[in-house]
N, C-alpha and C positions, 0 to 999 in steps of 0.2 A: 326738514324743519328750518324756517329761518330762523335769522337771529333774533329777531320782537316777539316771537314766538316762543323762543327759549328764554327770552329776557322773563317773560309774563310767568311761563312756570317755574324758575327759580326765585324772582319775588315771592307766589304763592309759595313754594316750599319752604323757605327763608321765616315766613310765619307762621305758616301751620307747624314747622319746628319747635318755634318759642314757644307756642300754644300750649303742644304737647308736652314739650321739656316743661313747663311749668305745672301742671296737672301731673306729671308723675313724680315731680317735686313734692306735692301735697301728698302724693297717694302713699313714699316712700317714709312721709313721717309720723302716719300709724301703723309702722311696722313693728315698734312698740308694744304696740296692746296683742297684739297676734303672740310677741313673744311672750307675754305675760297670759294669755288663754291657756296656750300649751305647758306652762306650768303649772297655771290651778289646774287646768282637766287633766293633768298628768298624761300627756299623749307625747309620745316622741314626733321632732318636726321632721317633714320630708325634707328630703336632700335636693338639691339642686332648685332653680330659680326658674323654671320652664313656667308664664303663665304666671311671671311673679306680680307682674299690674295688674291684669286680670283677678288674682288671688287675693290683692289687696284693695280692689277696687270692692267687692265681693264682699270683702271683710269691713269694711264700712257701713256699705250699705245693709249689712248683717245687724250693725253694732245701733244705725240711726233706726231699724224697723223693731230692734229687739225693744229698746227704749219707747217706740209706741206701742207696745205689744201686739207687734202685727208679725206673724208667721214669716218666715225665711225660707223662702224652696229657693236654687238658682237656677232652676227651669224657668221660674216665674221670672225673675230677674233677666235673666238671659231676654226672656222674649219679649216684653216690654221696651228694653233698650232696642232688640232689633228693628220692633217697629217704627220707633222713635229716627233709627238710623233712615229706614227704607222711606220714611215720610220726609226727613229731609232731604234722603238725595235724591226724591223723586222729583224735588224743587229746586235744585243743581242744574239738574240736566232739563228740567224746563229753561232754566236761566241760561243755558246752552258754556255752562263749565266743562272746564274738561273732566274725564270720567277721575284721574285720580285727584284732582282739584277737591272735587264732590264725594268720594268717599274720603279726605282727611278731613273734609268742613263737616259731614255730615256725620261722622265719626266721635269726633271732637265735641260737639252740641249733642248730643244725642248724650252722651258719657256726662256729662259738665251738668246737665240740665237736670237728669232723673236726679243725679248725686245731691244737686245741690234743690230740690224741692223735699226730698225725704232728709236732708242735713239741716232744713230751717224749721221744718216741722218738729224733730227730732229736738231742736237748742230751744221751743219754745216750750216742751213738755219738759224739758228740765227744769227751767225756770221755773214753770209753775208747781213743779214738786218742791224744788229746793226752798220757794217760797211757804207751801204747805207745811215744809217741814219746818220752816225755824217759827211761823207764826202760829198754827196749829197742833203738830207733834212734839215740841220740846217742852214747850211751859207745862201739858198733861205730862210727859216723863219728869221733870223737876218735882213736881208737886208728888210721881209715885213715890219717886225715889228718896225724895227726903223723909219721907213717911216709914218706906219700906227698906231703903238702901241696896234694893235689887232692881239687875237691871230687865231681869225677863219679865217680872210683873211691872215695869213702865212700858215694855214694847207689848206684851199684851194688852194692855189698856189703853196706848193710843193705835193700836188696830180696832180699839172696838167705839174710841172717842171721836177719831181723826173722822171728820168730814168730804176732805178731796178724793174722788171716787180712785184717782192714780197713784196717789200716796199710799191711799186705805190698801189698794191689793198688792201693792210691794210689801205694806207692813205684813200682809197676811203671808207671804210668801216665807218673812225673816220668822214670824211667830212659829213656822214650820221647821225653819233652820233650827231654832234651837230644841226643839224637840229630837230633832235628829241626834244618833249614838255620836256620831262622827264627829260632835262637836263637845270640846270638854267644857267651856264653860260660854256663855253666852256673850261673853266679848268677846271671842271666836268666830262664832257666828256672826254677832254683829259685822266685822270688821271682813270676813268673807262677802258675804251680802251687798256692805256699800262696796267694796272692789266690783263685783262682777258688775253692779248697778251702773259705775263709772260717772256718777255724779261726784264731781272734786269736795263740795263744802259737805256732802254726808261722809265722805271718805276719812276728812278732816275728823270730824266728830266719833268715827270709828276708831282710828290710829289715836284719840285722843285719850278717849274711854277707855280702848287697851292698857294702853300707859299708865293713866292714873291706877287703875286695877291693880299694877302692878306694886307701885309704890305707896297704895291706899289713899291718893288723896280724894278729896270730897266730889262724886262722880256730878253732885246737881250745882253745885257751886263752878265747877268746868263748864256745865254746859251753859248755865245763863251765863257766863262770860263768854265763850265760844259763838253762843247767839247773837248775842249784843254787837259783837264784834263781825260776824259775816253778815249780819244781816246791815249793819253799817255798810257794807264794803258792796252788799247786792244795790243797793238804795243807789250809789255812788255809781255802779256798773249801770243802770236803769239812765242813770239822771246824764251819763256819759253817750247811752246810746240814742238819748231821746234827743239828745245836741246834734250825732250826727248822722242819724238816720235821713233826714230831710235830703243831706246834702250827697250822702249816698245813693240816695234812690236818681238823685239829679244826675249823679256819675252815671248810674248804668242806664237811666234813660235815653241821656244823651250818646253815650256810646250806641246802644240799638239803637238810634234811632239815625244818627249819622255815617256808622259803619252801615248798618242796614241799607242806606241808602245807595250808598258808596258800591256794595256790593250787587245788589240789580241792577244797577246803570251798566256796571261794567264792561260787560258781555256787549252790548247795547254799541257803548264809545269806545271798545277799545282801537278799532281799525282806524278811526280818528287820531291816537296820540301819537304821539310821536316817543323811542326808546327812553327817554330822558324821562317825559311825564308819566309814562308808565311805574320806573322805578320810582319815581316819589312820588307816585300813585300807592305802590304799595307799603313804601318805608312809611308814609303817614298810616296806613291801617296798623303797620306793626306798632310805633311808637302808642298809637290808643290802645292797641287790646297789652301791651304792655304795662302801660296807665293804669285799665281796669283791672290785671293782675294785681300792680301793687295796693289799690284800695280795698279790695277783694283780701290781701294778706292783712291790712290795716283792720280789716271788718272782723278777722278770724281774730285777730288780738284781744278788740273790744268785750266780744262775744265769749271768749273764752272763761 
């Protein structure tokens, strides 16, 4: 192997590093909610870390398909992503990359890609609950509760009021919670419910309701204030991502589309450069997918 030879695949490894190093950056910070599963389901965690990205890769995509209530095999998962892999590195070694070039590229996208199509579906089905829920389910629970001052007969009645078909079957899900022995009183229930849900702003309203309970203050007076105030705070997250979606989508177009380019040619001109253009051949791809990492972390902010 010569030298331009070696140059070209330690550039390529040099970024497929950062790639990767950033992807299991994201993967290691819903380690989290994994530690919090094995508490509510009361399961001892296994020991050791064998298969621990893999486990946590899993566990996401576990957590975006549970929220559309779409079934979880990892048979299923597995093989989708395989395919995904074999489709792209069948178009590597078309582009005559080297073989371990084509399995980190193809690796890499293949992982990023499925993640991030069941992660955007997933953040748009929140949205549309947490909206249902503060415009549709709280004013029917105010209006039980002031009536009734309980809180099981305002979550039965906006399961049988609420309108959003994905709201209505969570609420029928919690109607069931509290019927359940295991739970002593129905802010229990409640406040199990929004945890497993992993919606932030019903969580809010759970942790809230406990509390007040506790100390007796006015559970419908909480919540039209608790309303008032996230659905402020949704209105402000909407009006913030409708500012920068435009210029986002510009980000990652222009990334595919110029990285994209960058990378067919390759193969094509490299026996053309000379060692020098090659290295800032690839220090320029690293510095964009670096780029698109940190608006990528910018975008998880907004969205969050």
């Amino acid at each position: 192997m010569n030298i331009l030879a070696g140059a070209r695949i330690f550039g390529v490894l040099v970024t497929m590093a950062l790639a990767l190093w950033a992807m299991g950056r994201e993967l290691r910070n819903v380690e989290w909610r994994h530690r919090i599963r094995v508490v509510m389901e009361e399961r001892p965690e296994k020991e050791g870390y064998a298969g621990n990205l893999w486990r946590l890769y899993m566990l996401r995509i576990r957590t975006h398909r549970t929220m559309l209530d779409k079934p979880f095999k990892a048979q299923t998962v597995s093989i989708h992503v395989l395919g995904l892999f074999l489709l792209f590195f069948v178009i590597t070694l078309l582009l005559h990359y080297f073989f371990v070039v084509g399995l980190l590229v193809s690796g890499g996208l293949s992982l990023f890609l499925y993640e991030k199509v069941w992660g955007s579906r997933a953040r748009k089905r929140r949205e549309e609950i947490t909206a249902a829920w503060l415009y549709e389910a709280v004013p029917i629970a105010v209006h039980v509760m002031t009536a009734t001052k309980r809180l099981d007969q305002a979550i039965h009645r906006m399961t049988q009021m609420t309108h959003h078909p994905h709201l209505k079957g969570k609420l029928a899900q919690l109607s069931d919670l509290i019927s359940a022995p295991q739970f002593a009183t129905p802010e229990d229930a409640f406040l199990f419910w929004a945890n497993n849900m992993g919606i932030r702003d019903i969580e809010y309203f759970a942790l809230a309701t406990k509390e007040a309970k506790k100390y007796n203050v006015p559970i419908e007076q909480l919540w039209i204030d608790m309303a008032d105030l996230l659905g402020k705070d949704l209105e402000f997250k909407r009006t913030i991502r409708a500012q920068t979606a435009h210029h986002r989508s510009g980000g990652y177009i222009f990334y595919g589309m110029l990285a994209g380019t960058f990378l067919i040619a390759y193969p094509f001109t490299a026996k053309f450069m000379t060692e020098t253009t090659r290295l800032l051949f690839w220090a320029v791809i690293g510095v964009m997918t670096i780029g698109l990492y940190l608006i990528m972390r910018e975008s998880q902010r907004i969205d969050a």
